[in-house]
C-alpha positions, -999 to 999 in steps of 0.1 A, spaced: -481 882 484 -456 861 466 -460 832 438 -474 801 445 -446 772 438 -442 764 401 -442 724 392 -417 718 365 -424 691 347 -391 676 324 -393 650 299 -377 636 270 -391 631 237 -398 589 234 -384 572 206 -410 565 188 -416 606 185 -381 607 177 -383 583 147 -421 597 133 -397 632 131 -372 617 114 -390 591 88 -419 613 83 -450 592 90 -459 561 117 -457 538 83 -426 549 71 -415 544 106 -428 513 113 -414 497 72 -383 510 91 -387 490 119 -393 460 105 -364 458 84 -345 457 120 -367 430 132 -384 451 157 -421 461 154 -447 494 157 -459 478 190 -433 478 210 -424 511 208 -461 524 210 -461 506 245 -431 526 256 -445 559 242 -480 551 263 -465 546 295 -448 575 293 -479 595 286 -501 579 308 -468 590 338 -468 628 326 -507 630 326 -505 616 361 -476 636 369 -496 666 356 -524 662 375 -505 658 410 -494 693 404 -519 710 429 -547 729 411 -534 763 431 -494 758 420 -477 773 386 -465 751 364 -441 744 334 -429 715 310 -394 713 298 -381 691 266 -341 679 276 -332 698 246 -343 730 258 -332 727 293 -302 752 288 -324 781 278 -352 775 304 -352 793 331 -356 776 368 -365 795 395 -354 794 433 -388 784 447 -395 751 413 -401 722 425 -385 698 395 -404 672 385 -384 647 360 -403 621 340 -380 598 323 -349 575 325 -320 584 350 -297 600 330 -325 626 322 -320 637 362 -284 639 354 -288 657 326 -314 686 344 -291 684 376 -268 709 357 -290 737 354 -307 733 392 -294 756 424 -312 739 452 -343 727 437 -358 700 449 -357 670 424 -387 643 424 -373 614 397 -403 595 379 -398 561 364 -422 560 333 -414 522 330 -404 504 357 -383 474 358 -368 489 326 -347 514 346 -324 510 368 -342 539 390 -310 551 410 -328 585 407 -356 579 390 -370 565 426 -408 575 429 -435 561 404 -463 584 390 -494 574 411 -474 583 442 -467 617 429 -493 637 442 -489 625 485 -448 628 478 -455 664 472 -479 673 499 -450 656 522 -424 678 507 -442 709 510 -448 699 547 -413 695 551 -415 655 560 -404 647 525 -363 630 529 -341 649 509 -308 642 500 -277 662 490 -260 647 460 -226 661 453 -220 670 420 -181 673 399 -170 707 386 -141 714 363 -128 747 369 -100 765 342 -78 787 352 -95 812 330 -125 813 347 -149 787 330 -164 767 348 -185 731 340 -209 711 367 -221 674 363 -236 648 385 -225 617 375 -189 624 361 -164 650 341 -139 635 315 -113 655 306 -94 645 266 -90 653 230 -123 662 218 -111 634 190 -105 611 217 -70 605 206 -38 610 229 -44 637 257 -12 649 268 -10 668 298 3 666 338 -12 657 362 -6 673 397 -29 655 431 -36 667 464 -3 655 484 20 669 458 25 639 433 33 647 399 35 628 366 35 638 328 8 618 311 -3 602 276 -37 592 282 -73 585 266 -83 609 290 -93 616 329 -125 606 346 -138 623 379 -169 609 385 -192 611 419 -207 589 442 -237 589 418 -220 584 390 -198 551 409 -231 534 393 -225 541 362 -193 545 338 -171 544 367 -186 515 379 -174 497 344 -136 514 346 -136 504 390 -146 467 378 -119 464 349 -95 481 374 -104 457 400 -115 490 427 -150 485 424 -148 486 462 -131 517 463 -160 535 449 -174 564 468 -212 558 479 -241 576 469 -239 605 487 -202 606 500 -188 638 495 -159 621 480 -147 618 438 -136 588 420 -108 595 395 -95 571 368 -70 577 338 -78 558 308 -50 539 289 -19 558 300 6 553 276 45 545 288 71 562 275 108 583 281 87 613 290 52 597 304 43 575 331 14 555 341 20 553 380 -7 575 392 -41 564 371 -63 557 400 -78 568 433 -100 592 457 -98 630 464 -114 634 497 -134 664 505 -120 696 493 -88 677 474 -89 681 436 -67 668 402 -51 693 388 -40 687 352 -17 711 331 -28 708 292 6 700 269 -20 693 243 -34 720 213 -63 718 237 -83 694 256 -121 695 265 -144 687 294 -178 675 292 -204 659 316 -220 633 319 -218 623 283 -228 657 272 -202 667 247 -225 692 231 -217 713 264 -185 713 266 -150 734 285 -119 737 261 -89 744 274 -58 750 251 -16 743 256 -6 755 289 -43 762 306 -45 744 343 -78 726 349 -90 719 384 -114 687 390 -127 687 420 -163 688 439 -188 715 430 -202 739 455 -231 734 441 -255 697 454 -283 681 435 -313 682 464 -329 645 455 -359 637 469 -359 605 476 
């Protein structure tokens, strides 16, 4: 007989935790706050709604299931297992940031506070936690397939992220490199960098470099298989150009980016702790990943 399913549960510590850790005690922290103008209060309310959603949460696990709770800073040495059914409690970027570590996991996003999220993924509130996973296990649950960006060196290393990859000097100065599309164009760039981002990720930083750019329109929708890519600040010069800074790889297409730097580095979704380095004369692929985020939504 196998295992039952295991419910695992990931949240992030709230900020209030965050500051008691760092200041000590709730009245250092809250002589803290009020030197800022904010107050205790506020942040209390924040730290009981989450509570109150991950007791809720908790207790729509079904009595007969496994389960397990992940802090975000721990989620690269937990171990998911093919038959978890992920249960995030938090902001969206905290699906973003488990969406990483998932193959083909179903992914139930909780908004702790609502109205203060967007809730792109963070879709389902607590109280309805409990019927969304007897529909899931009875297979009437909608799930949806989010394509996910993966840089891929030409040593082998590989990185994954839902939203978006950018691709720079890990001191965000000049990146210089060339950059080689899909139909054969070629140009040798001075750049703040290269960002590949998703449809999920066209509501988010892309969505702020597609509005300056004008190509908010251009955008690839939520669950279009297609990638967004965007140079930042490309600098003109004798030996760089600045003709090819935006556009769309379709499905299967990919950037291809030669480093002329000491070395450049990749990191997703803002996560530059976890990060790809690739030194002078490394190739870099940006492209789709095989792997797909499975949303329930």
């Amino acid at each position: 007989m196998g295992l039952p399913p295991r419910g695992v549960v990931v949240h992030r510590a709230s900020e209030l935790s965050e500051l008691v850790d760092r200041h000590g005690t709730r009245g250092q922290v809250e002589f803290f706050l009020r030197t800022r103008g904010r107050t205790l209060a506020e942040l209390q309310l924040r730290q009981d709604a989450l509570d109150d959603a991950l007791r809720t949460v908790s207790a729509a696990i079904p009595a007969d299931w496994r389960r397990a709770w992940v802090e975000r800073g721990d989620l690269s040495r937990f171990d998911f297992e093919p038959g978890d059914v992920v249960l995030v409690v938090g902001p969206d970027g905290l699906v973003a940031n488990t969406a990483k570590y998932l193959h083909d996991q179903p992914l139930v996003g909780v908004d702790p506070e609502p109205g203060r999220n967007p809730g792109v993924l963070v879709r389902h509130r607590a109280a309805g936690v409990a019927s969304l996973l007897a529909d899931l296990l009875g297979g009437r649950a909608a799930v949806q397939a989010r394509t996910m960006v993966r840089a891929t060196a030409d040593d082998g290393a590989v990185l994954d992220a839902l939203n978006d990859i950018y691709l720079g000097d890990a001191g965000h100065q000049s990146a210089r490199y060339r950059l080689q599309l899909a139909d054969g164009r070629v140009e040798a760039q001075s750049s703040s960098g290269l960002i590949v981002a998703t449809g999920t990720g066209a509501t988010g930083w892309a969505a702020s470099i597609a509005r300056e750019r004008g190509a908010r329109s251009g955008l690839p929708g939520e669950a279009s298989a297609h990638l967004a890519w965007f140079v930042r600040e490309a600098w003109p010069s004798p030996l760089t150009g600045t003709d090819l800074t935006v556009g769309l790889l379709a499905e299967g297409e990919g950037v291809e980016v030669l480093v002329q730097s000491d070395a450049l580095v990749a990191f997703g979704d803002g996560l530059e702790a976890d990060r790809l380095q690739a030194n002078w004369g490394q190739t870099v692929r940006l492209h789709a990943s095989p792997r797909r985020l499975q949303l329930v939504v």
